[in-house]
N, C-alpha and C positions, 0 to 999 in steps of 0.2 A: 449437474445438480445445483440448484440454488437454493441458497440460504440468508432469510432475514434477520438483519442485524437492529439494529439500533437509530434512533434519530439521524437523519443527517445534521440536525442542525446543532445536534451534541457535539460535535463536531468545528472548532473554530475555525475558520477560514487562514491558511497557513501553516495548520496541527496536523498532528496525526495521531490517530489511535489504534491500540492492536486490540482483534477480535481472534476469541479460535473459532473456526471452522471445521468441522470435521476430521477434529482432533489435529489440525496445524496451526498453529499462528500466523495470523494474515496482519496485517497491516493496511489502514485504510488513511489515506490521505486526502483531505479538501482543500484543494488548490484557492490561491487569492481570489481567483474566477467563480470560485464555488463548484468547481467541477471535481471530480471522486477520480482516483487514482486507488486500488490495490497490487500491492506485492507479499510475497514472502516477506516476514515481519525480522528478520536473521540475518544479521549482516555477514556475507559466507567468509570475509577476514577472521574474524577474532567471537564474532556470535553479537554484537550491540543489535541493540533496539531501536531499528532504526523507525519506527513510531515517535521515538522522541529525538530523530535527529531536526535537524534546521531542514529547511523548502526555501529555493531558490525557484521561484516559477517553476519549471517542471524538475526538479531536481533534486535529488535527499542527499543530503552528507549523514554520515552514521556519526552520531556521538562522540563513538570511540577514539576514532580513528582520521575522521575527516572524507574516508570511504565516499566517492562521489557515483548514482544511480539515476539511472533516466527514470523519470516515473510511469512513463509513456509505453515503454520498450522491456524494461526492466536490464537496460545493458549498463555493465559498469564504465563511466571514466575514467577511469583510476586502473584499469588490470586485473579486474578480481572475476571471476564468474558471473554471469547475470542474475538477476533475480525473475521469479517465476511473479509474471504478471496474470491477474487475473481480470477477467470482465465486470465491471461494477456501475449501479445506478442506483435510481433511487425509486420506489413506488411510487403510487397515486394518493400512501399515506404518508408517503414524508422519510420513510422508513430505506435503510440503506439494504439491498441486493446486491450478493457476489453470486457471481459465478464460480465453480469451482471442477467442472464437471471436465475434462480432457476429452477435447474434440481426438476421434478416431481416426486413424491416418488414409 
């Protein structure tokens, strides 16, 4: 299933902001490159937001904790559980696309 979000360009280059989707909270990241990264918006340590943690090229630190997350992979650094990465782009209007739909095994 996809679902349209918001500007990309609402979005500063470096930031992140959380959107719900389908009743989860996703997390949407635009890298210094300008390219879109989604994950699980939850840091599975302690629950931070990691929408407002730091980006490191492809990397989030959570807030909280310092919690380090591939933004690529959704795998932790740090020892903690991955995070659930989703497929993300942008339209023809500018407008940011997740994916959210769980490919069948």
């Amino acid at each position: 299933m996809s679902t349209r979000l918001g500007p990309a360009a609402e979005i500063p280059p470096g930031e992140g902001r959380t959107y719900t989707v389908d009743g989860a909270m996703v997390a949407v990241f635009r890298l210094r490159d300008g390219s879109l990264r989604a994950t699980t918006a939850v840091c599975p340590h302690r629950g931070g937001p990691l929408a407002d943690g730091q980006i490191d090229g492809s990397v989030v630190l959570c807030p909280l904790h310092l919690n380090a997350f591939d933004l690529s992979t959704g795998c932790s650094l740090t020892g903690l559980p991955s995070l659930t990465v989703y497929p993300v782009g942008v339209d023809d209007d500018g407008h940011i696309v997740i994916h959210t739909e769980v490919p069948a095994a």
